[in-house]
C-alpha positions, 0 to 999 in steps of 0.5 A: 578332401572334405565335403565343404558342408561339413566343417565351419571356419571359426576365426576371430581378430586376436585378444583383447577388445575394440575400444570406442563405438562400435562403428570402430568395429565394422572395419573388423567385422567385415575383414574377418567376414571376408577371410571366413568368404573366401576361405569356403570359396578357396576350400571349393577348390580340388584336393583341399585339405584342412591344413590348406584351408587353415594356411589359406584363412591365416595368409589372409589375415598375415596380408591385412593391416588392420591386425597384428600379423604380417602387414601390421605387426608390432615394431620392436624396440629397434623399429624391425617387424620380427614375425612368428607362426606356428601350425598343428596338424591335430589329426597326425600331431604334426607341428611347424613353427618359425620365429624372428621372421624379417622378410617372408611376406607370410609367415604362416606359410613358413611355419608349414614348410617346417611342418611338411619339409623339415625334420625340426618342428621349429626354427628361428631367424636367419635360418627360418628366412634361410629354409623359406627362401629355398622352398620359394616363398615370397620375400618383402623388405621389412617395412612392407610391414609396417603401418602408420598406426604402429609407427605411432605405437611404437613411438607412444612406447619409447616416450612411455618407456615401457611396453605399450600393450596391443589390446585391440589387435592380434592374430589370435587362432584360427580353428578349421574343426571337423568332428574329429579334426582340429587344426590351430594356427597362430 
């Protein structure tokens, strides 16, 4: 367990940059200032340890449309949410990734179930559903995902042509560091 005066959670929206005025930014700010709150209130609790707190802060974001993760990802070409995670544990060189998700609520939450329950570091698609599934994780139909906003990115996308490129959203990292501890999820 930590001592919660010892670390900082450093997180940030994802690449890229918010265009317009900087009031289009305060939505941002204070979701990401709500995840950084309640993941020091989350980590108060008994027997954290930094990879919790870290799955905990990436949940959060996986369940907040402003982003490109969980509720909010891009559609694909076919109009599908297809997510991924992956998480690393820097103390024991861990590491659990999950891709082509379609119906687990919190991918992030898969990619450490590779980590902790598997002997593979990486699975894909039905598999990965398959795996989360029979560890109990939360399923959603593919469109709890999905956003007015990119449903109209995809539709931009398909008259273009071409792939239309996501600049002001994304995951991006979360970092929990600890002098020595370093844990980086995306």
């Amino acid at each position: 367990r930590m001592e919660i005066n010892k670390f900082k959670i450093l997180i940030h929206g994802g690449a890229g940059t918010i265009s317009g005025p900087p009031s289009g930014r305060e939505p941002y700010v204070q979701v990401l200032k709500r995840i950084i709150a309640n993941s020091y209130s989350f980590a108060k609790g008994d027997n954290r340890t930094a990879i919790d707190i870290v799955e905990y802060a990436i949940t959060q974001l996986e369940d907040e449309p402003l982003f490109n993760a969980g509720c909010g990802a891009v559609l694909n070409r076919k109009g599908e949410h297809e997510l991924e995670a992956s998480i690393m544990d820097g103390s024991t060189l861990k590491c659990g990734a999950v891709s082509l998700l379609k119906q687990i609520k919190n991918p992030i939450s898969a990619a450490r179930l590779v980590m902790d329950k598997s002997e593979h570091i990486y699975i894909a698609g039905e598999s990965a559903e398959n795996f989360a599934r029979q560890h109990g994780l939360q399923t959603v139909p593919n469109s709890f995902f999905t956003t007015d906003h990119r449903l109209q990115q995809l539709q931009v996308s398909k008259q273009a042509e071409k792939i239309v490129l996501d600049t002001e959203e994304g995951i991006g990292n979360l970092i929990l560091c600890n002098h020595s501890l370093l844990i980086i999820c995306s």
